[in-house]
C-alpha positions in Angstrom: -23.7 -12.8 -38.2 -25.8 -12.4 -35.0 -28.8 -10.3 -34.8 -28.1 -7.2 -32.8 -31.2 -6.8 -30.7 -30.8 -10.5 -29.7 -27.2 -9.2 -29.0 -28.7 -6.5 -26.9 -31.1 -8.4 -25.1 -28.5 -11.1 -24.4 -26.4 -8.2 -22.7 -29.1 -6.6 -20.4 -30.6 -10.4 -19.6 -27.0 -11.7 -18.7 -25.5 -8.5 -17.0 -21.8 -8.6 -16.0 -21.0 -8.9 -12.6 -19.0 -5.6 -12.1 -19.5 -3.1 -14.6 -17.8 0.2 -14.9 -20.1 1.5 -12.9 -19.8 -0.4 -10.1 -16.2 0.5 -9.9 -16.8 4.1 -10.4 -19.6 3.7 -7.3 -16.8 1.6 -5.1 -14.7 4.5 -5.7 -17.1 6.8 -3.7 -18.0 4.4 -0.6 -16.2 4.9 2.5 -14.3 1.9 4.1 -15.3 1.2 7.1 -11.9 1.7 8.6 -9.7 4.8 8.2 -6.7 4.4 5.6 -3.0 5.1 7.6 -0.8 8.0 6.3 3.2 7.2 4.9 5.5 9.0 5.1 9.5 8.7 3.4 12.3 10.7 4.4 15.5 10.0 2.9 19.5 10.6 4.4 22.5 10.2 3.0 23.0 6.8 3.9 19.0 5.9 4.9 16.0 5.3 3.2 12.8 5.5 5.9 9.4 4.7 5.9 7.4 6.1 8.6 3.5 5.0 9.2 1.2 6.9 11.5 -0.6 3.7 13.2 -2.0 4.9 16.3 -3.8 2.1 18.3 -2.4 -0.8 16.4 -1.4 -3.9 17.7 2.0 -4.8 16.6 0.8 -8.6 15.6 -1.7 -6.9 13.2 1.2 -5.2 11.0 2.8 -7.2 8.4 5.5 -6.0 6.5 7.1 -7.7 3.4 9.2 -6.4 0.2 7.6 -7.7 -2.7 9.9 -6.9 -5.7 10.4 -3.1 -6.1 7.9 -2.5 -3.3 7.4 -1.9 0.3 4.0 -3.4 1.6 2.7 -2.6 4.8 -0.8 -4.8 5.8 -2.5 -3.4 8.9 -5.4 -5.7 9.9 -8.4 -3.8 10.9 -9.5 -4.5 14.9 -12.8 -4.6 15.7 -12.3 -3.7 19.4 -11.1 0.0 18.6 -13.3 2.7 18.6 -11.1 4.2 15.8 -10.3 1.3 12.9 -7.5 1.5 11.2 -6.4 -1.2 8.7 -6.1 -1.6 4.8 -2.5 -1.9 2.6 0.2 0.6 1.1 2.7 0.1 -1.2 5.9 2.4 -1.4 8.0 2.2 -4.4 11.7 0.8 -3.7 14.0 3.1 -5.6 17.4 0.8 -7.2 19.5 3.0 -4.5 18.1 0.9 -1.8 19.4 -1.8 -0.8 16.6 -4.4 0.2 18.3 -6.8 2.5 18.6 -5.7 6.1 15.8 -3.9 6.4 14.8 -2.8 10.2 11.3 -2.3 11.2 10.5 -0.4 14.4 7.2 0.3 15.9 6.4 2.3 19.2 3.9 5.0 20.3 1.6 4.0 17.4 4.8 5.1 14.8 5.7 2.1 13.1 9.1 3.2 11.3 10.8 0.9 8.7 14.7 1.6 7.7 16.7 0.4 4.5 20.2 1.3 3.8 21.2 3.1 0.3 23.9 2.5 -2.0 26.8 4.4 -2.1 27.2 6.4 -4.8 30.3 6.1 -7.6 31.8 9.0 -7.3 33.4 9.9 -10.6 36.6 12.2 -10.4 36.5 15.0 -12.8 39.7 15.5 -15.3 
Protein backbone atom coordinates (compact mmCIF):
# COMPACT_ATOMS: atom_id res chain seq x y z
CA UNK A 1 0.00 0.00 0.00
CA UNK A 2 1.47 3.46 -0.98
CA UNK A 3 1.65 6.36 1.40
CA UNK A 4 -0.95 8.87 0.54
CA UNK A 5 0.90 12.12 1.02
CA UNK A 6 3.72 10.65 -1.15
CA UNK A 7 0.63 9.94 -3.38
CA UNK A 8 -0.37 13.51 -3.15
CA UNK A 9 2.81 14.99 -3.63
CA UNK A 10 3.48 12.68 -6.60
CA UNK A 11 0.08 14.29 -8.11
CA UNK A 12 0.88 18.08 -7.60
CA UNK A 13 4.83 17.37 -8.60
CA UNK A 14 3.76 15.46 -11.81
CA UNK A 15 0.54 17.48 -12.88
CA UNK A 16 -1.42 16.18 -15.86
CA UNK A 17 -1.28 17.90 -18.90
CA UNK A 18 -5.00 18.91 -19.40
CA UNK A 19 -7.04 18.79 -16.38
CA UNK A 20 -10.64 19.41 -16.08
CA UNK A 21 -10.04 22.64 -15.64
CA UNK A 22 -8.29 23.41 -18.57
CA UNK A 23 -11.19 22.05 -20.51
CA UNK A 24 -13.75 23.93 -18.62
CA UNK A 25 -11.27 27.25 -19.30
CA UNK A 26 -11.08 26.26 -23.31
CA UNK A 27 -14.65 26.21 -23.12
CA UNK A 28 -14.77 30.00 -22.36
CA UNK A 29 -11.96 31.35 -24.91
CA UNK A 30 -13.00 32.74 -28.08
CA UNK A 31 -11.59 31.30 -31.38
CA UNK A 32 -10.02 33.45 -33.22
CA UNK A 33 -12.35 32.95 -36.12
CA UNK A 34 -16.14 33.08 -36.11
CA UNK A 35 -17.95 29.57 -36.16
CA UNK A 36 -20.48 29.37 -39.60
CA UNK A 37 -24.31 28.88 -38.96
CA UNK A 38 -26.24 25.36 -40.57
CA UNK A 39 -29.04 25.21 -41.54
CA UNK A 40 -31.44 21.84 -42.75
CA UNK A 41 -34.57 22.15 -44.47
CA UNK A 42 -36.19 18.97 -45.55
CA UNK A 43 -38.92 18.28 -48.83
CA UNK A 44 -40.59 15.54 -49.73
CA UNK A 45 -38.10 14.17 -51.83
CA UNK A 46 -34.82 16.44 -50.44
CA UNK A 47 -32.79 16.50 -47.64
CA UNK A 48 -30.64 20.10 -47.62
CA UNK A 49 -27.95 21.51 -45.89
CA UNK A 50 -27.47 25.08 -46.15
CA UNK A 51 -24.12 26.97 -44.61
CA UNK A 52 -23.94 30.76 -44.28
CA UNK A 53 -20.11 31.16 -45.51
CA UNK A 54 -19.81 34.65 -46.54
CA UNK A 55 -16.24 35.46 -47.84
CA UNK A 56 -15.07 31.94 -48.33
CA UNK A 57 -13.11 30.70 -50.89
CA UNK A 58 -14.56 27.65 -52.47
CA UNK A 59 -11.03 25.67 -52.37
CA UNK A 60 -11.15 26.26 -48.43
CA UNK A 61 -14.54 24.11 -48.10
CA UNK A 62 -14.26 20.45 -47.77
CA UNK A 63 -17.10 18.43 -47.62
CA UNK A 64 -17.17 14.57 -46.89
CA UNK A 65 -19.84 12.00 -45.45
CA UNK A 66 -18.24 10.15 -42.79
CA UNK A 67 -20.63 7.36 -41.70
CA UNK A 68 -24.00 8.83 -40.37
CA UNK A 69 -22.57 12.32 -40.78
CA UNK A 70 -22.31 15.33 -42.83
CA UNK A 71 -18.84 17.24 -42.30
CA UNK A 72 -18.26 20.48 -43.53
CA UNK A 73 -14.27 21.86 -42.99
CA UNK A 74 -13.94 25.52 -43.69
CA UNK A 75 -10.23 26.58 -43.45
CA UNK A 76 -9.82 29.81 -41.75
CA UNK A 77 -8.08 32.66 -44.24
CA UNK A 78 -5.87 34.97 -42.91
CA UNK A 79 -6.42 37.61 -45.54
CA UNK A 80 -10.13 38.38 -44.46
CA UNK A 81 -10.95 40.95 -42.21
CA UNK A 82 -13.80 38.66 -41.00
CA UNK A 83 -12.36 34.80 -40.37
CA UNK A 84 -14.43 32.26 -40.74
CA UNK A 85 -13.35 28.65 -40.45
CA UNK A 86 -13.73 25.56 -37.95
CA UNK A 87 -16.01 22.07 -38.60
CA UNK A 88 -19.75 20.96 -38.32
CA UNK A 89 -21.14 17.86 -38.32
CA UNK A 90 -24.96 17.19 -39.27
CA UNK A 91 -26.42 14.01 -38.45
CA UNK A 92 -27.53 11.74 -41.62
CA UNK A 93 -31.01 10.49 -40.82
CA UNK A 94 -31.45 6.51 -42.46
CA UNK A 95 -34.08 8.29 -44.94
CA UNK A 96 -31.19 9.80 -46.79
CA UNK A 97 -29.77 8.37 -49.26
CA UNK A 98 -25.90 9.12 -49.18
CA UNK A 99 -24.75 8.62 -52.63
CA UNK A 100 -25.33 11.45 -55.07
CA UNK A 101 -24.98 14.07 -52.98
CA UNK A 102 -24.79 17.68 -54.73
CA UNK A 103 -22.89 20.50 -53.24
CA UNK A 104 -23.51 23.99 -54.41
CA UNK A 105 -21.85 27.15 -53.35
CA UNK A 106 -22.47 30.85 -54.54
CA UNK A 107 -22.91 34.29 -52.89
CA UNK A 108 -21.12 33.00 -49.84
CA UNK A 109 -24.29 30.14 -49.50
CA UNK A 110 -22.65 26.94 -49.79
CA UNK A 111 -25.86 24.50 -50.13
CA UNK A 112 -25.47 20.70 -50.00
CA UNK A 113 -28.51 18.33 -51.45
CA UNK A 114 -29.17 14.50 -50.75
CA UNK A 115 -32.07 12.64 -51.93
CA UNK A 116 -34.56 10.71 -49.36
CA UNK A 117 -36.03 7.46 -49.58
CA UNK A 118 -39.32 6.81 -50.55
CA UNK A 119 -41.48 5.90 -48.15
CA UNK A 120 -43.49 2.16 -48.12
CA UNK A 121 -46.61 3.09 -48.23
CA UNK A 122 -48.69 0.52 -46.50
CA UNK A 123 -52.46 0.16 -47.69
CA UNK A 124 -54.90 -0.01 -44.97
CA UNK A 125 -57.58 -3.07 -44.86
Amino acid sequence: MSDPMKMMNDFFQKRPKRTLLDTIDGAFRKPDYASFGVEIVETDSKFKVLAELPGVAKESIDVEIRGDELVIKVKERADQTRKIGGVREVHLPDYVIKRNMKAVYRHGLLEITLDKKKPTKIEIE
